[in-house]
C-alpha positions in Angstrom: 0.0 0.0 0.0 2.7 2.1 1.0 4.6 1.3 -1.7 1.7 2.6 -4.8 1.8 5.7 -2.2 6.0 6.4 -2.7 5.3 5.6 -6.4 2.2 7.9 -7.2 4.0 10.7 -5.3 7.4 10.3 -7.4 5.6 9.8 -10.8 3.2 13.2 -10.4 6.7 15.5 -11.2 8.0 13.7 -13.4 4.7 13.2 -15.7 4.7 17.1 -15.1 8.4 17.4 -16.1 7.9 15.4 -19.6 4.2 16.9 -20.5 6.0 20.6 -19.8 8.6 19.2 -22.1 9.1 19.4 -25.7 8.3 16.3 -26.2 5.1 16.5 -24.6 4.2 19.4 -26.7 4.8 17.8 -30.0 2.3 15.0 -28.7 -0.3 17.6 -27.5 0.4 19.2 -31.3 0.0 15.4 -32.8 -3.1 15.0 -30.8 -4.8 18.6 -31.5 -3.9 18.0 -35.1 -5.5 14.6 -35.3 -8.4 15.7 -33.5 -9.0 18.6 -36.4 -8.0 16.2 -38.7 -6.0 16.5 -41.9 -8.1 19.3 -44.0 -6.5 21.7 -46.2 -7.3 24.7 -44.1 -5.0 23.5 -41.1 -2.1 23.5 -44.0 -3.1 26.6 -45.4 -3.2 28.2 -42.1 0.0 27.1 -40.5 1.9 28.0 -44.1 0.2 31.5 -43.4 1.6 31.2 -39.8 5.1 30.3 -40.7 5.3 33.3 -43.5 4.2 35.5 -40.5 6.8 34.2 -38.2 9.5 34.5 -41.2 8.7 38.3 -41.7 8.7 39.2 -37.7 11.9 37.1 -37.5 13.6 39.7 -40.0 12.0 42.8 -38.8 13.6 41.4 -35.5 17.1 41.1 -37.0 16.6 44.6 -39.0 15.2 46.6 -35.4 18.1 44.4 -33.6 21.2 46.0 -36.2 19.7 49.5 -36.0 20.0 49.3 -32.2 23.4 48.2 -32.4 24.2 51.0 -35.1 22.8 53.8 -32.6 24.5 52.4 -29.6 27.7 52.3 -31.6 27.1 56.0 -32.7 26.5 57.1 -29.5 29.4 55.4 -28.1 31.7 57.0 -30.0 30.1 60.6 -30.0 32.9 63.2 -30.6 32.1 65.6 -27.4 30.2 69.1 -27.8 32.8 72.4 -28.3 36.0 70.4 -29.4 
């Protein structure tokens, strides 16, 4: 009895552990996808979904190299009056 106890208790984190893992996201994914089932509109909306994500990836990279550009300029900002 005490035993199923010890064994519940140490198997509730670790089933936390792997469902909060990657792994246990792609199965969630597998299982939400399988559940909608394979139509068309699933593809066309997660090709929509990746364009998206390509386009903020590279306004990312463009706002990340302005940043750098101004803190370099401002970093080596010749000082007032000389």
């Amino acid at each position: 009895m005490w035993g199923l106890v010890v064994v519940l208790a140490l198997l509730i984190p670790l089933i936390a552990v792997v469902l909060d893992s990657q792994l246990g996201r792609a199965l969630a994914a597998r299982l939400e996808r399988d559940r909608l089932g394979d139509g068309g509109v699933l593809g066309e909306r997660v090709a929509a979904l990746e364009g998206e994500v390509d386009r903020l990836t590279r306004d990312v990279q463009r706002l990340e190299e302005e940043a750098e550009f101004l803190h370099r300029l401002l970093e080596h900002k010749p000082a007032q009056g000389d």
